[in-house]
C-alpha positions in Angstrom: 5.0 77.7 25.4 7.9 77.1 23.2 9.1 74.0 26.0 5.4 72.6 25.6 5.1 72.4 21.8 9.0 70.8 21.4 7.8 68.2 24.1 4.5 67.4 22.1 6.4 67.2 18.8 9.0 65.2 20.7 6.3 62.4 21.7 4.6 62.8 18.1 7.9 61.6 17.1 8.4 58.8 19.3 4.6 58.0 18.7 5.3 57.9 14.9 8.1 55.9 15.1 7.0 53.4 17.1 3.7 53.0 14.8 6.4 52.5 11.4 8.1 50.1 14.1 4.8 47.6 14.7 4.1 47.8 11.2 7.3 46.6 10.2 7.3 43.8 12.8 3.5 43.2 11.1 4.9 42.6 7.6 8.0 41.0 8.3 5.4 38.0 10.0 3.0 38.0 7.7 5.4 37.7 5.1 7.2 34.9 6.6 3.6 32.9 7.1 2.6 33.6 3.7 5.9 32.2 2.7 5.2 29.5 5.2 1.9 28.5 3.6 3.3 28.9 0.2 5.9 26.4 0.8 3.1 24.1 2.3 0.7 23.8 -0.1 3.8 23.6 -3.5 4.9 20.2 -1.0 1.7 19.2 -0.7 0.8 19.6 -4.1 3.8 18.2 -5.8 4.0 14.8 -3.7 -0.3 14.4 -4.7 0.8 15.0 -8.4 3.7 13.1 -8.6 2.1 9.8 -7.0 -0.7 10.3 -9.2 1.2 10.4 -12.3 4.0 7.9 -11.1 7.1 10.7 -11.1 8.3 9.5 -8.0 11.8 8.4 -7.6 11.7 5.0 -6.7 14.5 2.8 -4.8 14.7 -0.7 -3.0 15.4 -0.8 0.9 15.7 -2.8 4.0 13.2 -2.2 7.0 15.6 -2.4 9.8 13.2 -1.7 12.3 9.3 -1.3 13.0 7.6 0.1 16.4 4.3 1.0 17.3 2.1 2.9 19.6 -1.4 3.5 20.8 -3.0 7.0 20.5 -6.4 6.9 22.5 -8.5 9.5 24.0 -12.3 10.7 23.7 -13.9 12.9 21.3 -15.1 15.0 23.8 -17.7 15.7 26.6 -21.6 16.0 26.9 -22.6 19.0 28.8 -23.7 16.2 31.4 -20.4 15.2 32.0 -20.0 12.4 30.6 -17.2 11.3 28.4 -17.5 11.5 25.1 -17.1 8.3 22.0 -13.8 6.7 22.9 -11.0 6.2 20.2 -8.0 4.5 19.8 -5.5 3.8 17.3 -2.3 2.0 16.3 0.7 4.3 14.6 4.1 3.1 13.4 7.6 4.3 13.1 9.6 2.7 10.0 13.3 3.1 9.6 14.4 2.1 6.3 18.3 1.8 4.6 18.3 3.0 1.6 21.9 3.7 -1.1 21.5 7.4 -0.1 21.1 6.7 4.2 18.7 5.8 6.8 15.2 7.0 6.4 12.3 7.2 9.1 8.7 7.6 8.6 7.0 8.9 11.5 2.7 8.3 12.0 2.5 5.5 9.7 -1.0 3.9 9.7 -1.8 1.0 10.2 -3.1 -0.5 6.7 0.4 1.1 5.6 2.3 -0.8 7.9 0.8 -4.1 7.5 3.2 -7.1 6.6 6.7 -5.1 7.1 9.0 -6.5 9.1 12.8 -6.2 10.1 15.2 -7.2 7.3 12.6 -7.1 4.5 13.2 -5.7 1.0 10.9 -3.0 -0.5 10.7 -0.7 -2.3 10.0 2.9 -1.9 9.0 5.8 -3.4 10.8 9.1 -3.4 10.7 12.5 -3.3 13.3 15.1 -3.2 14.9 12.5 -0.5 11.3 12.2 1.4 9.8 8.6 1.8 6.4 9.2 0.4 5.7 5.4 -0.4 6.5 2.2 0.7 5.5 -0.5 -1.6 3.1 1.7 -3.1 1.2 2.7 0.1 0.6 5.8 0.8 3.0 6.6 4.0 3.5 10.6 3.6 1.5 12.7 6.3 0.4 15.4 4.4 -1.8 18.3 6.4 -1.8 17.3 9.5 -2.1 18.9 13.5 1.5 19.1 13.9 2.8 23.1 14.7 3.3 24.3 11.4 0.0 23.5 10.0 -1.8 23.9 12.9 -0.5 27.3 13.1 -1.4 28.2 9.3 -4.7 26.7 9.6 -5.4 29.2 12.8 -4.2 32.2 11.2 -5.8 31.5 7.8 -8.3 34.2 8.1 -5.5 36.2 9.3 -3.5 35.4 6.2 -6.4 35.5 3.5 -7.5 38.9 4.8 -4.2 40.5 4.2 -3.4 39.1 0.8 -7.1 40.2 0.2 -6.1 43.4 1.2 -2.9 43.3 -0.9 -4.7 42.3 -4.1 -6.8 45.2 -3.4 -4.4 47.9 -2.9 -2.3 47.0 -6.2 -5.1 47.2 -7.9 -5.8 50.3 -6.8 -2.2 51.4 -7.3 -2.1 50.7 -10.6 -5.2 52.7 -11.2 -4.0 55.6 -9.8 -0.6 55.2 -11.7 -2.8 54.6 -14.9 -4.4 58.5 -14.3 -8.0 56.8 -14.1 -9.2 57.6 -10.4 -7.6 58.1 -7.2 -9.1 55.9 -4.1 -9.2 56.2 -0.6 -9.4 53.5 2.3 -13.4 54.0 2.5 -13.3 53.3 -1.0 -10.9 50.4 -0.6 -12.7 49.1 2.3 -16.0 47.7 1.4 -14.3 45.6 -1.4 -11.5 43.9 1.6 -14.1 43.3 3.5 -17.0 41.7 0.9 -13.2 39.7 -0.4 -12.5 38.2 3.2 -15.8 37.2 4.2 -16.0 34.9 0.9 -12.8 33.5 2.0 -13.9 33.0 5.1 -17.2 31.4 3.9 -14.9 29.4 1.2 -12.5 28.4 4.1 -15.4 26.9 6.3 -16.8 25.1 3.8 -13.3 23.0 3.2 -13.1 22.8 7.2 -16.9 20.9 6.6 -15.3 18.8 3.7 -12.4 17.3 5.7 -15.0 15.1 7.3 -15.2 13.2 4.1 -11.9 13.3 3.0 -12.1 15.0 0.4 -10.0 18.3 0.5 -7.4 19.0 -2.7 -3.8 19.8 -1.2 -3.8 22.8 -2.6 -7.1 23.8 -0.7 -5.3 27.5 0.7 -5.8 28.9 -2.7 -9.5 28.7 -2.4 -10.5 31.4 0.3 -7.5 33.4 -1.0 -8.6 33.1 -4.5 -12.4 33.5 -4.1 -11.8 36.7 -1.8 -9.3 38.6 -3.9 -12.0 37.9 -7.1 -14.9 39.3 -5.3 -12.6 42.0 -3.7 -11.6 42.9 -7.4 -14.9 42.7 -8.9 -16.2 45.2 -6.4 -13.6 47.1 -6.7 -13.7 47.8 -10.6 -17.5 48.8 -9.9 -16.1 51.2 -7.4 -13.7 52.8 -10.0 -16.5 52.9 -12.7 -18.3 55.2 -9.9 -16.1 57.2 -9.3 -14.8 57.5 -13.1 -18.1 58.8 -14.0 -18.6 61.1 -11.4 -15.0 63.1 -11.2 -14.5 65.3 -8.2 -11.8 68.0 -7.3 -11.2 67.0 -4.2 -9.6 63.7 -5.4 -9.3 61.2 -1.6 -5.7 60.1 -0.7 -4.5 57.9 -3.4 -3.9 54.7 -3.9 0.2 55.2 -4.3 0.7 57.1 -1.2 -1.0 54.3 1.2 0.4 51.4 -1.0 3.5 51.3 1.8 1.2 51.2 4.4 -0.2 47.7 3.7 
């Protein structure tokens, strides 16, 4: 009998082990794509501000050379079969000399590519080292399908519902520390959810807007900020609740599953 319980506390072991092990691995990624989208969305943001209030650093240099090719394909199929609206377009690769080295600009459009040749001088705008204009044409790509964003843009719901979830747990942290009310995940739970399907309601409404154009750069604070302000709202209704009906048997709180998240 002895042999049998050490084996069963032996697996429990393991078991819990292996659980603190996933969600390690679980935060590390998360934290690295929130990082990630972070870093995205200050680039994006900072090259839309500075070209719209001039700040970029600005420099002459030589086109040394200028290629092109076609991207075509369909937009997709009928339930027929048939192919669906075909579409085609030109992009360009520049490669400038400039005083501080060779630059290349990759997916240049067409209408920014116009009247550039080899050997002519222009001038450029800068920054941190990044060709984001060239004679005052937009050339920088912004958001666009390549890994990295395409990857963020997948796992946004992924990544909203987790800083959701974050928002929500400090908050309840802090007021447990505070000695108000302690709360438990079924207390937590209903405001994470209500807090990611806003985002996720927030989120499909910019995917609807990129058909005109018309998304800010900055556009992953949206969902995350809508989410976490409904998640909070609810939430402070949920600690009113429970402040003004106390109970003895306080639920788990808030500062003992804050390293859980």
């Amino acid at each position: 009998m002895s042999d049998t319980s050490e084996a069963a506390a032996d697996v429990g072991t393991v078991r819990s082990k292996g659980g603190r092990a996933r969600r390690a691995v679980f935060r590390l990624v998360m934290v690295v794509l929130i990082l990630l989208l972070a870093g995205r969305t200050y680039e994006e943001t900072a090259v839309a501000l500075a070209r719209s209030n001039g700040s970029l650093d600005t420099a002459a240099a030589t086109v040394t050379e200028v290629t092109s090719r076609t991207v075509s394909g369909y937009s997709g199929g009928g339930q027929d079969g048939g192919n669906g609206t075909f579409l085609s377009h030109t992009e360009f690769t520049v490669r400038l000399a400039l005083g501080e080295g060779n630059k290349t600009v990759d997916q240049v459009e067409e209408r920014a590519a116009r009247d550039l040749w080899e050997g002519r001088r222009v001038q450029v705008g800068l920054w941190h080292g990044r060709v984001v204009e060239i004679e005052g044409r937009n050339v920088w790509r912004g958001w666009h399908f390549g890994a990295l964003d395409v990857t963020l843009m997948v796992l946004m719901p992924l990544i909203t519902g987790y800083l959701v979830s974050l928002a929500v747990l400090a908050a309840a942290f802090l007021t447990a520390r505070a000695g108000r009310v302690r709360l438990g995940r079924d207390d937590r739970f209903g405001p994470c959810a209500l807090g990611w399907a806003v985002g996720m309601f927030v989120l499909l409404a910019l995917l609807m807007r990129t058909a005109f154009g018309d998304v800010p750069p900055y556009w992953p604070a949206f969902p995350v900020g809508a989410g976490a302000t409904v998640a909070l709202v609810l939430l402070s209704a949920v600690i009113r609740r429970h402040a003004r009906t106390p109970t003895e048997d306080a639920p788990v709180g808030a500062d003992d599953t804050l390293a859980q998240a």
